[in-house]
Backbone bond lengths (Angstrom), bond angles and torsions (degrees), N, CA, C in turn:
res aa  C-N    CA-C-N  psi(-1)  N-CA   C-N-CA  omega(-1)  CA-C   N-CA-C  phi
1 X - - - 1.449 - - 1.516 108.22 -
2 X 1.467 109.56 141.81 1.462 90.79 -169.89 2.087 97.77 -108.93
3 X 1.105 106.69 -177.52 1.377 95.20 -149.78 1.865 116.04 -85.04
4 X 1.724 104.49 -17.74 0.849 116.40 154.97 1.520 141.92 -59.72
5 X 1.669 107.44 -24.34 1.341 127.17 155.20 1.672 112.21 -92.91
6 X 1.084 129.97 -1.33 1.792 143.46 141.24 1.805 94.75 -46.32
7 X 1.317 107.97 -93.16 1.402 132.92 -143.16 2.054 81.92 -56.25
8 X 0.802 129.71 -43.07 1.390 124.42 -161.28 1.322 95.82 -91.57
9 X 1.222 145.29 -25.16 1.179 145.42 -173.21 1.510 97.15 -69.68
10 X 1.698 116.84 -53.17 1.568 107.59 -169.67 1.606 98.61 -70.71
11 X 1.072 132.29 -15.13 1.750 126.62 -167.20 1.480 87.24 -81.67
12 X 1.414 131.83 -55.67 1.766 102.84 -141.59 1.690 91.56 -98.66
13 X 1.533 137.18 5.50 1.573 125.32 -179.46 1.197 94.02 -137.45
14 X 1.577 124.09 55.39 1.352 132.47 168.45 1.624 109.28 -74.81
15 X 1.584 95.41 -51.05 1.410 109.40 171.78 1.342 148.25 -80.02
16 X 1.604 88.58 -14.10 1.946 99.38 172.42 1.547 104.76 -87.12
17 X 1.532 84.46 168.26 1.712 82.32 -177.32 1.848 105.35 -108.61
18 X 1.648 101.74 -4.54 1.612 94.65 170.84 1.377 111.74 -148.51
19 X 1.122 114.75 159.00 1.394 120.21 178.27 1.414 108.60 -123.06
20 X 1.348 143.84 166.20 1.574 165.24 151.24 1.408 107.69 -104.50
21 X 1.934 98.92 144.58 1.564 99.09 157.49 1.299 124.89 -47.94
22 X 1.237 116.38 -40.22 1.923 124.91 -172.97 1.723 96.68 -58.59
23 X 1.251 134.35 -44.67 1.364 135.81 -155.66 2.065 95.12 -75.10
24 X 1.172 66.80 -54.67 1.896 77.27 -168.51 1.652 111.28 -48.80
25 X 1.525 96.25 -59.30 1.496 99.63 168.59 1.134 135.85 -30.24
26 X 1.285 108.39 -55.44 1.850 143.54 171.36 1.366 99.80 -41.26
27 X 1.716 122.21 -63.11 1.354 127.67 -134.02 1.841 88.89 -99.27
28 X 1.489 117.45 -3.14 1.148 88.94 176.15 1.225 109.58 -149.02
29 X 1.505 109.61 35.44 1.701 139.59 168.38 1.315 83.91 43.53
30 X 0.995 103.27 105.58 2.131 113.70 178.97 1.443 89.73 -168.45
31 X 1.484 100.75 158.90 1.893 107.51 169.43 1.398 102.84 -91.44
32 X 1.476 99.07 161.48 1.707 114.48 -172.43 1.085 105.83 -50.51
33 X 1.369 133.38 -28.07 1.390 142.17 -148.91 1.897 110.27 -99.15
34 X 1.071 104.00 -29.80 1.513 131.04 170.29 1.573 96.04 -80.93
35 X 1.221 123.99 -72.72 1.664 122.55 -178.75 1.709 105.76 -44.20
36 X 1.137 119.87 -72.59 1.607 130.59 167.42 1.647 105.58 -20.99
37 X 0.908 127.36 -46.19 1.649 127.49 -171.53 1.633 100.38 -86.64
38 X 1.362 115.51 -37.74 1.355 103.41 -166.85 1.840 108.99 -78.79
39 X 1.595 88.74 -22.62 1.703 87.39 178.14 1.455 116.55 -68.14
40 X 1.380 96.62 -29.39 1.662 101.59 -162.80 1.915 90.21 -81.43
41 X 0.961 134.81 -40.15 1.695 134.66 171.55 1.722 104.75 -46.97
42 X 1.262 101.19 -29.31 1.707 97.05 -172.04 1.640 104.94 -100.13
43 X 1.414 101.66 -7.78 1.900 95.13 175.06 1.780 88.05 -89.68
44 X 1.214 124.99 -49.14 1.223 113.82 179.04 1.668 139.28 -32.65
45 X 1.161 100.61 -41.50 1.507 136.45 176.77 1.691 118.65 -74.12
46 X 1.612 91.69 -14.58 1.678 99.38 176.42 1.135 115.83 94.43
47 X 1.798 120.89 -0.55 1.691 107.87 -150.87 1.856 90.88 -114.00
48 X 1.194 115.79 18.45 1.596 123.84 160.40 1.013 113.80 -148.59
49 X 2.001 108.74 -172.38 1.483 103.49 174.85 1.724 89.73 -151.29
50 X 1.489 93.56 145.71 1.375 98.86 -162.38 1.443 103.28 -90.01
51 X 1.346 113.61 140.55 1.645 107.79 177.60 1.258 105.70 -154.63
52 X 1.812 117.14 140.73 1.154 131.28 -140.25 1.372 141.93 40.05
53 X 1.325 125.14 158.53 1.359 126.52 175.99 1.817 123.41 -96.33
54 X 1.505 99.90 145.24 1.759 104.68 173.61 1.029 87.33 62.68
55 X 1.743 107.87 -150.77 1.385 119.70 -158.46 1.418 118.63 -57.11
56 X 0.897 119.07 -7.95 1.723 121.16 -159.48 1.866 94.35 -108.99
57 X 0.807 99.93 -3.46 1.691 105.99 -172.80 1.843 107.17 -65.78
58 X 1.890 118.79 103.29 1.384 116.97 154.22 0.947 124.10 -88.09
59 X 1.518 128.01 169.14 1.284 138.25 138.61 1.126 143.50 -90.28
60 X 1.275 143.64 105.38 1.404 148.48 -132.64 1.548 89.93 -120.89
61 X 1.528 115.34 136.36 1.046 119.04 -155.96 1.981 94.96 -114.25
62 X 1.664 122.69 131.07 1.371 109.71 -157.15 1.560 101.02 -97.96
């Protein structure tokens, strides 16, 4: 993730409580596959929590 999509990431899902690959993807014209890595770097880091598998898979923000 680069840090400019960091700093904007905490501004626009400050207030939700979950996010999806499809959302993320969307919001930062990236492929699923690029979004998918950056989510999983940010569950790593502590700053989500991963819940469910494949398609059904959110991110719950801690």
């Amino acid at each position: 993730m680069q840090e400019s999509q960091n700093i904007e990431w905490k501004k626009d899902w400050k207030d939700k409580k979950e996010i999806t690959n499809s959302m993320y993807s969307k919001k930062f014209n990236i492929t699923d596959r690029t979004a998918l890595r950056d989510l999983n770097d940010l569950v790593n880091k502590g700053l989500l929590n991963k819940i469910g598998e494949k398609r059904r898979t959110k991110y719950l923000f801690r």
